[in-house]
VOPAGU-2260 file (C-alpha; in pm, 1 decimal, decimal comma):
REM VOPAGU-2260
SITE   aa  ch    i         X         Y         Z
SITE  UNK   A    0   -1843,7     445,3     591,1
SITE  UNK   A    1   -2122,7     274,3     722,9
SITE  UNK   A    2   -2327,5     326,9    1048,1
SITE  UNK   A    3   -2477,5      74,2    1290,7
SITE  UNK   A    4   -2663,7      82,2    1630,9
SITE  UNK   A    5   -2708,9    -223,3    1862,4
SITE  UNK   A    6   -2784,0    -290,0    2193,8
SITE  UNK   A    7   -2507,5    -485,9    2450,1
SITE  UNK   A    8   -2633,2    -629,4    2758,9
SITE  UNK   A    9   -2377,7    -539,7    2967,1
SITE  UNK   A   10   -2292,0    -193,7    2833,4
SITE  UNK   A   11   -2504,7     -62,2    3111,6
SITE  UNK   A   12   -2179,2     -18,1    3350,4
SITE  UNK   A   13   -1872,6     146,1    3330,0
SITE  UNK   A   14   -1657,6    -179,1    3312,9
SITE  UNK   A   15   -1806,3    -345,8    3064,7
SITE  UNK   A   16   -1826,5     -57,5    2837,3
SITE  UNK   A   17   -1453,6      46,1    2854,0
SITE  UNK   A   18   -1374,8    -314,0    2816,4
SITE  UNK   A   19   -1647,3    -287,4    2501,6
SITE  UNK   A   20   -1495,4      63,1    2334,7
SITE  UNK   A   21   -1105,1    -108,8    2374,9
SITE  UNK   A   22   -1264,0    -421,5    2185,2
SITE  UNK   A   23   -1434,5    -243,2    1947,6
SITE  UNK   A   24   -1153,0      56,2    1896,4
SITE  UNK   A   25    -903,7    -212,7    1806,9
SITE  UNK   A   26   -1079,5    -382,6    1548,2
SITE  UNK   A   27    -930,1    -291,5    1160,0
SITE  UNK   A   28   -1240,8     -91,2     984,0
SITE  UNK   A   29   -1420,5      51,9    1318,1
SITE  UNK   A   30   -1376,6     419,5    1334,9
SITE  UNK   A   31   -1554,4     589,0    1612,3
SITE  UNK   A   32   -1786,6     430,0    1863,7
SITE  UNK   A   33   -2027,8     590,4    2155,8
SITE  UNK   A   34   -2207,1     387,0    2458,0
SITE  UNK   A   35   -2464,1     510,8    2609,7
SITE  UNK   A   36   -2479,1     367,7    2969,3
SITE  UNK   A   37   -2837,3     414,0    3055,6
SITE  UNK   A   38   -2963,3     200,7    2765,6
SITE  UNK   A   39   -2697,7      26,4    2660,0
SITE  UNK   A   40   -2672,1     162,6    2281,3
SITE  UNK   A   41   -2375,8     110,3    2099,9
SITE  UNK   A   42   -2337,5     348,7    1837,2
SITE  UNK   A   43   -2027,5     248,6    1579,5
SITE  UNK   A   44   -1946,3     442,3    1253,9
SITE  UNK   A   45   -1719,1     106,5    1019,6
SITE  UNK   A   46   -1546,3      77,9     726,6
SITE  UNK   A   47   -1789,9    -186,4     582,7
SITE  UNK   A   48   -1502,1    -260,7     345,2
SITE  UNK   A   49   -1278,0    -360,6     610,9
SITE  UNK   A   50   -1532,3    -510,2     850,8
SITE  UNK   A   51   -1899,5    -599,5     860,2
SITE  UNK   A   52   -2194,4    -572,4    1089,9
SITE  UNK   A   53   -2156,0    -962,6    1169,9
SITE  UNK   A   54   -1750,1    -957,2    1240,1
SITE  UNK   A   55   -1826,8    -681,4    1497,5
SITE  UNK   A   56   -2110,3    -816,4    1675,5
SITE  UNK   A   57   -1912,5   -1162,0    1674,1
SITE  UNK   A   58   -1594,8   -1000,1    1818,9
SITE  UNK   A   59   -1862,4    -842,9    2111,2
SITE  UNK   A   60   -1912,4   -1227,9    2176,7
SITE  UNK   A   61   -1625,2   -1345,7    2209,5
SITE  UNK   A   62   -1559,2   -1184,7    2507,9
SITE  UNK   A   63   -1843,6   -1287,0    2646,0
SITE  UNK   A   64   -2075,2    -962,7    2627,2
SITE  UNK   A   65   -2430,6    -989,8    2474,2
SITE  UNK   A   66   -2574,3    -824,4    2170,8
SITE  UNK   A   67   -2937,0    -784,2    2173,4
């Protein structure tokens, strides 16, 4: 298991960030993830066997959210 923080943009309100933790949550290899709304930290414990860093914060784009 690997462990990863970034930063999202948006994660600093309470629609973004469930629509964040069901993107992330779905994804094959992501285990457990925690947002914290007043900074927008995304905290997200992978499989780095299943998924990488890169996949994830490429999946975050996709639906149009922002990755710092």
């Amino acid at each position: 298991m690997a462990d990863t923080t970034i930063y999202v943009k948006e994660a600093t309100n309470e629609q973004p960030i469930q629509t964040l933790e069901s993107i992330l949550i779905q994804m094959n290899g992501v285990e457990w993830t925690d947002v914290n709304m007043g900074d927008g930290e995304v905290k997200i414990t992978y499989n780095e066997n299943q998924v990488t860093k890169e996949q994830i914060i490429n999946k975050i784009q996709q639906y149009g959210l922002h990755p710092l």
